[in-house]
N, CA, C and O atoms as CSV, one atom per row, in Angstrom:
chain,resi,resn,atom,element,x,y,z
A,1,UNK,N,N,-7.608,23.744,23.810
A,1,UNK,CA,C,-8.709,22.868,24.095
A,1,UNK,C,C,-9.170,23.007,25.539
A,1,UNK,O,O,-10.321,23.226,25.915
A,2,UNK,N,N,-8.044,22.837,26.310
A,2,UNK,CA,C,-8.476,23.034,28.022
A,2,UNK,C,C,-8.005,25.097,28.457
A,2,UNK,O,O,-7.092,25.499,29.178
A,3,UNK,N,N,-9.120,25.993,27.622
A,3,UNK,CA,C,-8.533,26.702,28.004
A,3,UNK,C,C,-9.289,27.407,29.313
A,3,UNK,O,O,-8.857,28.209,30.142
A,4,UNK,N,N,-10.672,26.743,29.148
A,4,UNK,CA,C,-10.976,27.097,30.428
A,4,UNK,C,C,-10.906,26.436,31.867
A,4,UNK,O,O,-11.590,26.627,32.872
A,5,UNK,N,N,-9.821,25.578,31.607
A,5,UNK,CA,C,-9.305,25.197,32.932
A,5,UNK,C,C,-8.494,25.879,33.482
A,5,UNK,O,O,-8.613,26.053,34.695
A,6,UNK,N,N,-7.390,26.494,32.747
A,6,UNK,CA,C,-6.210,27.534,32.965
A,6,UNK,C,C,-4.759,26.716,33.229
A,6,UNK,O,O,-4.450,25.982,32.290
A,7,UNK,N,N,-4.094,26.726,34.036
A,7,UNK,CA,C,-2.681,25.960,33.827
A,7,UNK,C,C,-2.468,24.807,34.209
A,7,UNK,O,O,-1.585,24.431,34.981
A,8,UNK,N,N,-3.298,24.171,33.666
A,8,UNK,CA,C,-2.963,22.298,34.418
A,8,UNK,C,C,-2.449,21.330,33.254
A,8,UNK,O,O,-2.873,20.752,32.253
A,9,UNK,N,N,-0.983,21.552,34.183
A,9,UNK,CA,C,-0.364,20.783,33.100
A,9,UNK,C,C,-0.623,18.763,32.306
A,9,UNK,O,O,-1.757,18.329,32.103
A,10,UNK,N,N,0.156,18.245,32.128
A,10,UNK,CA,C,0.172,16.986,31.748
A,10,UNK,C,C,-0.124,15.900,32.834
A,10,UNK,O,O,-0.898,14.948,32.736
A,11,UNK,N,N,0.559,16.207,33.744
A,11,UNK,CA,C,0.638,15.012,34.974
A,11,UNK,C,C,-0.579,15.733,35.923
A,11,UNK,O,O,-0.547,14.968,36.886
A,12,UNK,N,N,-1.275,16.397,36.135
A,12,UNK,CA,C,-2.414,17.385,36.926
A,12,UNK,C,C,-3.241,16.758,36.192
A,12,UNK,O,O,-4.217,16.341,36.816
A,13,UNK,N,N,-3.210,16.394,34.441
A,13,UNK,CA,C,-4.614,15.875,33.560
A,13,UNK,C,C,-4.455,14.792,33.949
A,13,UNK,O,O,-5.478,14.313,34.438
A,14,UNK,N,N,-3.344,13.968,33.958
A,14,UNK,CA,C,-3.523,12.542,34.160
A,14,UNK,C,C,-4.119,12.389,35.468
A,14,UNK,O,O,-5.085,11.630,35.547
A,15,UNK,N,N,-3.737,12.941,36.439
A,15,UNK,CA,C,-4.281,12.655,38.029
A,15,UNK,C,C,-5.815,12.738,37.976
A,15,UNK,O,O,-6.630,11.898,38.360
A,16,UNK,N,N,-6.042,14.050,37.362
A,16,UNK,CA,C,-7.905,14.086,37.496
A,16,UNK,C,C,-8.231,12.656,37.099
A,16,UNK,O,O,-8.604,11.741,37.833
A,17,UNK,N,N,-8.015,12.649,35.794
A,17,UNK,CA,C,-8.436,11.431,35.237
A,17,UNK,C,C,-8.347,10.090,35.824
A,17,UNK,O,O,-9.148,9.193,35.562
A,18,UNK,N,N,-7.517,9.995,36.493
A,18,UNK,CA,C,-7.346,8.779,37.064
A,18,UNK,C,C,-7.942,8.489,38.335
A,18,UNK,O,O,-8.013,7.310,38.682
A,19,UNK,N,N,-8.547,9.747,39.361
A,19,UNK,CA,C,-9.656,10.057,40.464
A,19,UNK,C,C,-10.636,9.908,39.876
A,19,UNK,O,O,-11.592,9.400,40.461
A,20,UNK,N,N,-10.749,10.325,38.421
A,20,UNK,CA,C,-12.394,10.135,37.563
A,20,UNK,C,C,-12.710,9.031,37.477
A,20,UNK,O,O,-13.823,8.676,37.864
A,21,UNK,N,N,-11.942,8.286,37.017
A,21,UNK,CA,C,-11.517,6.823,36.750
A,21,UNK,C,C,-11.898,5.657,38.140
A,21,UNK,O,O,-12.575,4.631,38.069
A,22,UNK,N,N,-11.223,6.226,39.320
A,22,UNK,CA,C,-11.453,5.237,40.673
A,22,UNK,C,C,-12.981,5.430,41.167
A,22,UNK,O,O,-13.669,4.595,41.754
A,23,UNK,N,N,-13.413,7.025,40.699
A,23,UNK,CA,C,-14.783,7.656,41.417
A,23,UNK,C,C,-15.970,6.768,40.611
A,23,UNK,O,O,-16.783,5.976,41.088
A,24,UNK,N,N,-15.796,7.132,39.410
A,24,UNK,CA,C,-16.939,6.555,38.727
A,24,UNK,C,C,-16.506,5.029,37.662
A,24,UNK,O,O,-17.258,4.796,36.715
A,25,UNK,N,N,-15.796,4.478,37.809
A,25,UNK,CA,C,-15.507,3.176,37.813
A,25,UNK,C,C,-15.251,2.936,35.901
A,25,UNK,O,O,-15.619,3.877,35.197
A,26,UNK,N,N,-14.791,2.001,35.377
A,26,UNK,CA,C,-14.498,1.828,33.926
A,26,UNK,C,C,-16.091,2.235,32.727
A,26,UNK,O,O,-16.141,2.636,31.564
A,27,UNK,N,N,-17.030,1.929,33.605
A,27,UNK,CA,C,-18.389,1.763,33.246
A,27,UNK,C,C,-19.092,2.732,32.581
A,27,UNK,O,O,-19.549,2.882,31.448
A,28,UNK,N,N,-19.017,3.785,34.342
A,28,UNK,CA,C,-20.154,4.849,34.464
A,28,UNK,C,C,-18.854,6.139,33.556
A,28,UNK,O,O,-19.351,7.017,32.851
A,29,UNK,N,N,-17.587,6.080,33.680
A,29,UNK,CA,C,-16.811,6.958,32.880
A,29,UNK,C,C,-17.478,7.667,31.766
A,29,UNK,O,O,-17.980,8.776,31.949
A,30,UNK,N,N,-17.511,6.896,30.283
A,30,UNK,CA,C,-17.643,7.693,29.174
A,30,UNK,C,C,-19.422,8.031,29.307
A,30,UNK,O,O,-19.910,8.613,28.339
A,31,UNK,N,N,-20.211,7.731,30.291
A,31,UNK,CA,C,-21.452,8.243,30.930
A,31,UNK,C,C,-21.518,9.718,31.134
A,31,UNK,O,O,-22.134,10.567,30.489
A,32,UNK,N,N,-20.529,9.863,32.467
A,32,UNK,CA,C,-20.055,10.842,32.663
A,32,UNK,C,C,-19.678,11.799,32.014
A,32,UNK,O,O,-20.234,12.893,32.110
A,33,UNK,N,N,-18.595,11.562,31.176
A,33,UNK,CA,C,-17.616,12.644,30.437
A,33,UNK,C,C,-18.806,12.910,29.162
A,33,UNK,O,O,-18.256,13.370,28.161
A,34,UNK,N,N,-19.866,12.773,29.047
A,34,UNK,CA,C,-20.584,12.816,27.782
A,34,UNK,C,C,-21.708,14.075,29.245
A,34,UNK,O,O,-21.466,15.281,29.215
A,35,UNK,N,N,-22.183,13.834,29.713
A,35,UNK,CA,C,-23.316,14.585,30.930
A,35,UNK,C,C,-22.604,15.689,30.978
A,35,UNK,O,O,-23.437,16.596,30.990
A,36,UNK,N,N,-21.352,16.224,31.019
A,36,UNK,CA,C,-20.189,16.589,31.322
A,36,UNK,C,C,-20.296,17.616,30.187
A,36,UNK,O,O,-20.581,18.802,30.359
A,37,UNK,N,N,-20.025,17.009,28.959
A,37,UNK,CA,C,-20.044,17.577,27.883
A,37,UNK,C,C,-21.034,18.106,27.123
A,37,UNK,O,O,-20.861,18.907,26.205
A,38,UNK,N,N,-22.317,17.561,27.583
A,38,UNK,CA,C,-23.480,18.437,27.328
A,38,UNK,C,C,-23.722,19.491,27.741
A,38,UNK,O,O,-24.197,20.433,27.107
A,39,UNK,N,N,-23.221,19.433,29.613
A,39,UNK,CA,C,-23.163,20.474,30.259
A,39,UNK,C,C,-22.580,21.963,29.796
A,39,UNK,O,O,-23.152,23.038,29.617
A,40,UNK,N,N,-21.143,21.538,29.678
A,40,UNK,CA,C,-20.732,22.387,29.035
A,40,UNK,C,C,-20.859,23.240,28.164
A,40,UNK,O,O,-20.535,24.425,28.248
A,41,UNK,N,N,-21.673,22.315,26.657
A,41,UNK,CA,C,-21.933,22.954,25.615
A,41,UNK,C,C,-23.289,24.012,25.949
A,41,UNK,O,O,-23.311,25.214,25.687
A,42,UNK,N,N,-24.235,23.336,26.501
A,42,UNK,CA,C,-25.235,24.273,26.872
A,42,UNK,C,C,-25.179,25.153,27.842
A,42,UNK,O,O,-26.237,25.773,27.949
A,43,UNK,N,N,-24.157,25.532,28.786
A,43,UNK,CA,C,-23.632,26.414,29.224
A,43,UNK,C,C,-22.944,27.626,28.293
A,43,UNK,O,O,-22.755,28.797,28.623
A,44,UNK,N,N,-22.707,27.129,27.334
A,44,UNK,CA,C,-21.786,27.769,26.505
A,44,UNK,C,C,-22.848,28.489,25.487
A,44,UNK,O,O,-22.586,29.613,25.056
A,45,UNK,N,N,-24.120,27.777,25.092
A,45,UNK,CA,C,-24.913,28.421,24.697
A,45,UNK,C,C,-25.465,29.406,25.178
A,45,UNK,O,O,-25.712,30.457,24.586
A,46,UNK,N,N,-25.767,29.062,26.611
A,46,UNK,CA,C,-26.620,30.094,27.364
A,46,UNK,C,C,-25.734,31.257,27.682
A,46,UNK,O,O,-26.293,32.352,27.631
A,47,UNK,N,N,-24.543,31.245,27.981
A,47,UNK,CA,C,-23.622,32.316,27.998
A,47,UNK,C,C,-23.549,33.162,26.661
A,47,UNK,O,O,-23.681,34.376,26.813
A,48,UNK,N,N,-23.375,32.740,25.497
A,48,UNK,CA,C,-23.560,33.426,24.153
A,48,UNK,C,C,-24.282,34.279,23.615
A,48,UNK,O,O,-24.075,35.308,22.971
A,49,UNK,N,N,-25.978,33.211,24.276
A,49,UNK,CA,C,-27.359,33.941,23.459
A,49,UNK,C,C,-27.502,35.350,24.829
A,49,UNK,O,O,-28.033,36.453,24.703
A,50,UNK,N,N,-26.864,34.800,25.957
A,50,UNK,CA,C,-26.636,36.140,27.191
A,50,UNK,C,C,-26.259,37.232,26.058
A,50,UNK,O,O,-27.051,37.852,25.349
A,51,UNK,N,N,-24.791,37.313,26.067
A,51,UNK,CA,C,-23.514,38.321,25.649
A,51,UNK,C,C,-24.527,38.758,24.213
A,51,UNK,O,O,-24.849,39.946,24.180
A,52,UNK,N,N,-24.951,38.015,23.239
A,52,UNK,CA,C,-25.343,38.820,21.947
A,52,UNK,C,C,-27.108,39.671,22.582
A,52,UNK,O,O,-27.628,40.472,21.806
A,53,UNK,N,N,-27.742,39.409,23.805
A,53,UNK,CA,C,-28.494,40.388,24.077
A,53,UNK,C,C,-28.332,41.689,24.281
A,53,UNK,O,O,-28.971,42.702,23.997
A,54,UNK,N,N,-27.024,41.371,25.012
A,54,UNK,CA,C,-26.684,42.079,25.944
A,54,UNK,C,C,-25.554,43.339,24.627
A,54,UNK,O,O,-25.485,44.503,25.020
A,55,UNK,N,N,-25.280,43.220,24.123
A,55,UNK,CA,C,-24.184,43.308,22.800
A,55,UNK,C,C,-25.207,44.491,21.850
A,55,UNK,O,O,-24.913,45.612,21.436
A,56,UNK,N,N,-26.882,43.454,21.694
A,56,UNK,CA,C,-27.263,43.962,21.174
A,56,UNK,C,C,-28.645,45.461,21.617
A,56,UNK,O,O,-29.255,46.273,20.922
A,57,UNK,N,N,-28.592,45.119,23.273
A,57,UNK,CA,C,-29.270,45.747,23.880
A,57,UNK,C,C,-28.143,47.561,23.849
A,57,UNK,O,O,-28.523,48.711,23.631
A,58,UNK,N,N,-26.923,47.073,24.132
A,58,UNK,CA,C,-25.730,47.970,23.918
A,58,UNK,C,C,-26.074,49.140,22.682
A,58,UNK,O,O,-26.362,50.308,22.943
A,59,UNK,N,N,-25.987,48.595,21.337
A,59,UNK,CA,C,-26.294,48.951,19.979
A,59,UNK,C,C,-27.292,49.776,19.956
A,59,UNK,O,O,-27.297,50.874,19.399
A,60,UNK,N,N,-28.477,49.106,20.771
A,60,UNK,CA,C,-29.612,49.702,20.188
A,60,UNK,C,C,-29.592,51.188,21.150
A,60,UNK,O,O,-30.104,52.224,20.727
A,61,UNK,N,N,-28.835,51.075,22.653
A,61,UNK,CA,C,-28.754,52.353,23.068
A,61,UNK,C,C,-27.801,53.444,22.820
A,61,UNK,O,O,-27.825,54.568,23.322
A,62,UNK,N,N,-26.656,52.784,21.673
A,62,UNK,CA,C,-25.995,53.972,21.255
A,62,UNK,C,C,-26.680,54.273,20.221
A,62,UNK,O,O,-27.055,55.440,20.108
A,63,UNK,N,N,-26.970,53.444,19.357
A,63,UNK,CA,C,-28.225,54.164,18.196
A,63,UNK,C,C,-28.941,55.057,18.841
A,63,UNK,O,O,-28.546,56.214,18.696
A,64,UNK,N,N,-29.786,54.914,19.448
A,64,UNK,CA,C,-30.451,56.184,20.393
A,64,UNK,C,C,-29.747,57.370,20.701
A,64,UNK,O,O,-29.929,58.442,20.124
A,65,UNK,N,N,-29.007,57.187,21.540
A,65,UNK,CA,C,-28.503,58.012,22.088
A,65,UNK,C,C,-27.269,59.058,20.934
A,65,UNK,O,O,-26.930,60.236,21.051
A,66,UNK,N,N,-26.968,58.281,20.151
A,66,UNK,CA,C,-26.739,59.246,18.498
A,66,UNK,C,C,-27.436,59.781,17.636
A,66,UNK,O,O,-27.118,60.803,17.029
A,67,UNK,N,N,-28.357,59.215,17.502
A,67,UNK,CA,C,-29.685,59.585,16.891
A,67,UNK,C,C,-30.291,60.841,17.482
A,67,UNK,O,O,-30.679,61.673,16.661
A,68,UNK,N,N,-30.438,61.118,18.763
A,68,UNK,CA,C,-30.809,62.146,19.745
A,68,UNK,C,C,-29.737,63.502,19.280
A,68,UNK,O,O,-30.110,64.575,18.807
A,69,UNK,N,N,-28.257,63.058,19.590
A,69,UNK,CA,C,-27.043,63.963,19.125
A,69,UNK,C,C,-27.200,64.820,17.921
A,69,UNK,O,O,-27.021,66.036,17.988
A,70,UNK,N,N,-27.609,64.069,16.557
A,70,UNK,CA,C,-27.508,64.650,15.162
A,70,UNK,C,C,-29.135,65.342,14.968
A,70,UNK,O,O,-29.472,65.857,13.902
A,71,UNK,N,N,-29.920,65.270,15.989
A,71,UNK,CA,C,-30.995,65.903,15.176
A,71,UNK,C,C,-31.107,67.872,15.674
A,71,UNK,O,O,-31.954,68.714,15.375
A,72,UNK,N,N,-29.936,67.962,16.450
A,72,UNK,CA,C,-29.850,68.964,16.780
A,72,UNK,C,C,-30.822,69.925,17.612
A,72,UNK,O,O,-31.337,70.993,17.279
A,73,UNK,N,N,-30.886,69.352,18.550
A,73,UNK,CA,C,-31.775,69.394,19.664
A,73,UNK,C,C,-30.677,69.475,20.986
A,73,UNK,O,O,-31.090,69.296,22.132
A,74,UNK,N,N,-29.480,69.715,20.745
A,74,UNK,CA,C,-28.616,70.032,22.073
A,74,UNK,C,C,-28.802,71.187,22.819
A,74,UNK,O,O,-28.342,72.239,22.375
A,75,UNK,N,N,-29.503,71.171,24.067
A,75,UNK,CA,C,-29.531,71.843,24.715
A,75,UNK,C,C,-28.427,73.353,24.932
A,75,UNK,O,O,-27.253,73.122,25.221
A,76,UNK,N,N,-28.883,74.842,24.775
A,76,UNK,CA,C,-28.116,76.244,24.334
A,76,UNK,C,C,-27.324,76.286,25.662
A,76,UNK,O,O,-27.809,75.619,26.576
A,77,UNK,N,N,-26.215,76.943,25.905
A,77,UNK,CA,C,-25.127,77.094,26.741
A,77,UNK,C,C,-25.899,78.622,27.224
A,77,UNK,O,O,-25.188,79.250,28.009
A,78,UNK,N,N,-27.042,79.210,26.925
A,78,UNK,CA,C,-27.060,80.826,27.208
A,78,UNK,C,C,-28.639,81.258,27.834
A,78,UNK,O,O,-28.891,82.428,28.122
């Protein structure tokens, strides 16, 4: 679940939380952790629809560039 935090254990979660807790008060909290979580998710989108351009920009230049290979048009060694 927290894997993109990396190694923070049990008592490291409780501490954030409990600075989250003094910073933004009982109130503004589940405010927060929701702004938080939008963030995230649409970060997570925009990183995705990135990688499958980029994935698919990839594809379309090895298609090419194979396509070029088999029509036998390789330049003679002589």
């Amino acid at each position: 679940m927290f894997g993109f935090i990396g190694n923070i254990g049990p008592w490291e979660l409780i501490l954030i939380l409990v600075i989250a807790l003094i910073i933004f008060g009982p109130g503004k909290l589940p405010e927060a952790g929701k702004a938080i979580g939008r963030a995230m998710n649409e970060f997570k989108r925009a990183s995705s629809g990135i990688k499958s351009e980029i994935e698919e920009a990839v594809s379309l230049d090895e298609k090419e560039d194979t396509g070029t290979k088999s029509d036998g048009d390789a330049p003679s060694s002589t």
